[in-house]
C-alpha positions in Angstrom: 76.1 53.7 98.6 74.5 54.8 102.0 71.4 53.4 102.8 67.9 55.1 101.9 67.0 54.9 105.3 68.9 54.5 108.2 68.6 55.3 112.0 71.3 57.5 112.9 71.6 58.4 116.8 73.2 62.2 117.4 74.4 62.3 121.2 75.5 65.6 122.1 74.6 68.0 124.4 75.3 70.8 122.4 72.2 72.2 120.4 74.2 74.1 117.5 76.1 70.8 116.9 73.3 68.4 117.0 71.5 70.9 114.2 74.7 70.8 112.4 75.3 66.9 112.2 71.7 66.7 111.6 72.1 69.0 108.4 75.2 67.0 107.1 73.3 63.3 107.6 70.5 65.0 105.6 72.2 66.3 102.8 73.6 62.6 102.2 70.6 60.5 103.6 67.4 62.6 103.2 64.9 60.2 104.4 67.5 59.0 107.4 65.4 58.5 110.4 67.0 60.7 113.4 67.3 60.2 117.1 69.1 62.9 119.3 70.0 62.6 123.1 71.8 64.8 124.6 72.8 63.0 127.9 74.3 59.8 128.7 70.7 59.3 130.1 68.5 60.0 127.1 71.2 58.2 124.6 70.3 55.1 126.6 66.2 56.1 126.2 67.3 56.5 122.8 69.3 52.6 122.4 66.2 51.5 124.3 63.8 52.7 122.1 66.3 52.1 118.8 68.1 48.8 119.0 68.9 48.5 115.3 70.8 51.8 114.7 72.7 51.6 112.4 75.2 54.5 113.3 75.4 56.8 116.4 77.6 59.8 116.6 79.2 60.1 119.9 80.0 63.0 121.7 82.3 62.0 124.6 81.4 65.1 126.9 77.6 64.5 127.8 76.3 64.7 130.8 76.7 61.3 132.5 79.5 60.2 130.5 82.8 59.6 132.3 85.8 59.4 129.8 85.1 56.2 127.3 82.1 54.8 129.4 79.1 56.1 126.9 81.1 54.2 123.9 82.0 51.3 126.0 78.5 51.0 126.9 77.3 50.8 123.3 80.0 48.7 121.8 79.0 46.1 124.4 75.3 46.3 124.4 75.0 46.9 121.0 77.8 45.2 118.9 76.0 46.0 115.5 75.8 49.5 116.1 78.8 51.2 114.4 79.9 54.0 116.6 81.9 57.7 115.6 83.3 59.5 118.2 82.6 63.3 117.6 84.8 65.2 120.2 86.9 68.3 120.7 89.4 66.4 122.6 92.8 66.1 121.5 93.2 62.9 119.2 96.8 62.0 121.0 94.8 61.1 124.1 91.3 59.5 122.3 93.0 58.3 119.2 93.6 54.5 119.7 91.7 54.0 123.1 88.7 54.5 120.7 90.2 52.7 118.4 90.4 49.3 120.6 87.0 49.8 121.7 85.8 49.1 118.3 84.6 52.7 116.9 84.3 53.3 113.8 85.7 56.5 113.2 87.1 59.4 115.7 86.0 62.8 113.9 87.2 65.9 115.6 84.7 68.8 116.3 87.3 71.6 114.4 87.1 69.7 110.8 86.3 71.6 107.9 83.3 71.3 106.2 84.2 68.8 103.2 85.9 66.5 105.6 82.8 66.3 107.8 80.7 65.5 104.7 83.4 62.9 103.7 83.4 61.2 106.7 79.3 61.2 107.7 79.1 59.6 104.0 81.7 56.8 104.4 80.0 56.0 107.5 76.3 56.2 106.4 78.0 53.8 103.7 79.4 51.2 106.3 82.9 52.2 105.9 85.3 53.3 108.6 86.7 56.8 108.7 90.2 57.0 109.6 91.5 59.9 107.3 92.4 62.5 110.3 94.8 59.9 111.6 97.6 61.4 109.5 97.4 64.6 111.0 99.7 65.7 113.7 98.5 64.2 117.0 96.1 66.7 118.5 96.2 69.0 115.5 93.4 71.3 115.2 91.8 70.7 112.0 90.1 74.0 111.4 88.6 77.2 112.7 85.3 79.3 111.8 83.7 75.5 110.5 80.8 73.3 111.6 81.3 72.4 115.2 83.8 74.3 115.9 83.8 75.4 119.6 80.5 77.1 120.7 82.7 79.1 122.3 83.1 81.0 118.5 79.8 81.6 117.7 78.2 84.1 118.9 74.9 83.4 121.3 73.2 85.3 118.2 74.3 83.4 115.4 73.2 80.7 117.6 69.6 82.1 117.5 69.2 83.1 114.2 70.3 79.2 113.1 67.1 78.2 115.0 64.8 80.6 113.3 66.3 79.7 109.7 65.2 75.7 111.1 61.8 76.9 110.9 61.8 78.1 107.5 61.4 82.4 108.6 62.3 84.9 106.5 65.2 87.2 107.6 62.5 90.6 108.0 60.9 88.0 111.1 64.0 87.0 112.4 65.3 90.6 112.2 62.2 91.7 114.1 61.6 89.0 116.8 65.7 89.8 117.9 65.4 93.3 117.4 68.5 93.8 115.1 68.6 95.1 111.7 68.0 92.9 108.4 71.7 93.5 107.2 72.8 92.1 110.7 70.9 89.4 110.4 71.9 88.4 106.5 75.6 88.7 107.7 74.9 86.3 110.5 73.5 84.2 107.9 76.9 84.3 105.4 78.9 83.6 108.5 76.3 80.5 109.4 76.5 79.0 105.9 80.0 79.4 105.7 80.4 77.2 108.9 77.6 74.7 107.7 78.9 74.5 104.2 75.6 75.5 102.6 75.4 77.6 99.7 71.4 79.1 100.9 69.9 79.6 103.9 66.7 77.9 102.2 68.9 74.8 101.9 69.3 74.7 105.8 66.1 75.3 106.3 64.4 72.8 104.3 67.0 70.0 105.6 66.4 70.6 109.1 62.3 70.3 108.7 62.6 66.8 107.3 60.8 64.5 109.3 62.2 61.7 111.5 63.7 63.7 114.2 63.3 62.6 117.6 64.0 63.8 120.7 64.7 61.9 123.9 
């Protein structure tokens, strides 16, 4: 069972992906308490500020970082933090460097939705996540899903998923980016597709929960 409450640190600089891990921890935690950096700076502001973390989700492309040196850092200044590497990389270079280190899982950015869920909940439970191992090295896990490459969605997809974080109706959104309501609802289908939500009142209401910092 994952705890009721735990502090989970999301380190990436990407603000569509830290919104999407944020909605995943949510739907299995609901009163998890949040952290996000989005540097190799503010993640040690946030370690600073956090020592007992239970779990931080790594990004290994942040400003500051320098191939493994972000999850070095925390496996020795922190050795009860339990650490996933989140990355795009390919897994035949990352794979069992990350593995020595001492983290906890290596998740790849392209997994599909259910396999993201499945491995955020084994973690938030205390267990390893390992599964993707017996794919292919550097297999590609997915297309179209949560964190897949920014580079395939589109800057307005991007936009809309902020307005939905604050809980507006699609007539807002549809006037504050000056497109047209059916525009905007397929935006939406091609958003909850990717998050693996059924509603876009679902997202919505996740995201508000409190607990989310910023550093």
């Amino acid at each position: 069972m994952p705890k009721v409450d735990p502090t989970v640190i999301i380190a990436d600089d990407h603000p569509l992906f830290r919104v999407t891990l944020r909605l995943v921890v949510r739907g299995i935690a609901p009163q998890a308490r949040i952290v996000e950096a989005d540097s190799f700076d503010s993640l040690k502001d946030a370690m600073a500020a956090n020592p007992q973390a239970e779990l931080a989700l790594l990004d290994l492309g942040m400003p500051g970082v320098e191939g493994l040196s972000a999850l070095q850092f925390l496996r020795s200044d922190f050795p009860g933090l339990r650490v996933a590497v989140i990355s795009s990389l390919s897994q035949r270079s990352l794979l069992d460097p990350v593995r020595a280190l001492g983290a906890a899982a290596f998740i790849h950015k392209s997994v599909m939705p259910e396999q993201l869920r499945a491995a955020l909940r084994s973690l938030l439970a205390g267990a390893d996540w390992w599964a993707q191992s017996t794919a292919a090295p550097g297999d590609r896990l997915g297309d179209g899903v949560p964190g897949a490459p920014a580079e395939s969605w589109s800057r307005q997809q991007m936009r809309i998923l902020l307005y939905l974080e604050e809980g507006l109706i699609n007539k807002r959104i549809a006037e504050d980016l000056d497109l047209s309501e059916s525009a905007v609802r397929d935006d939406i289908a091609a958003i909850l597709h990717r998050l693996g939500r059924n509603h876009p009142t679902g997202v919505a209401a996740m995201a508000q929960q409190p607990s989310i910092s910023r550093v």
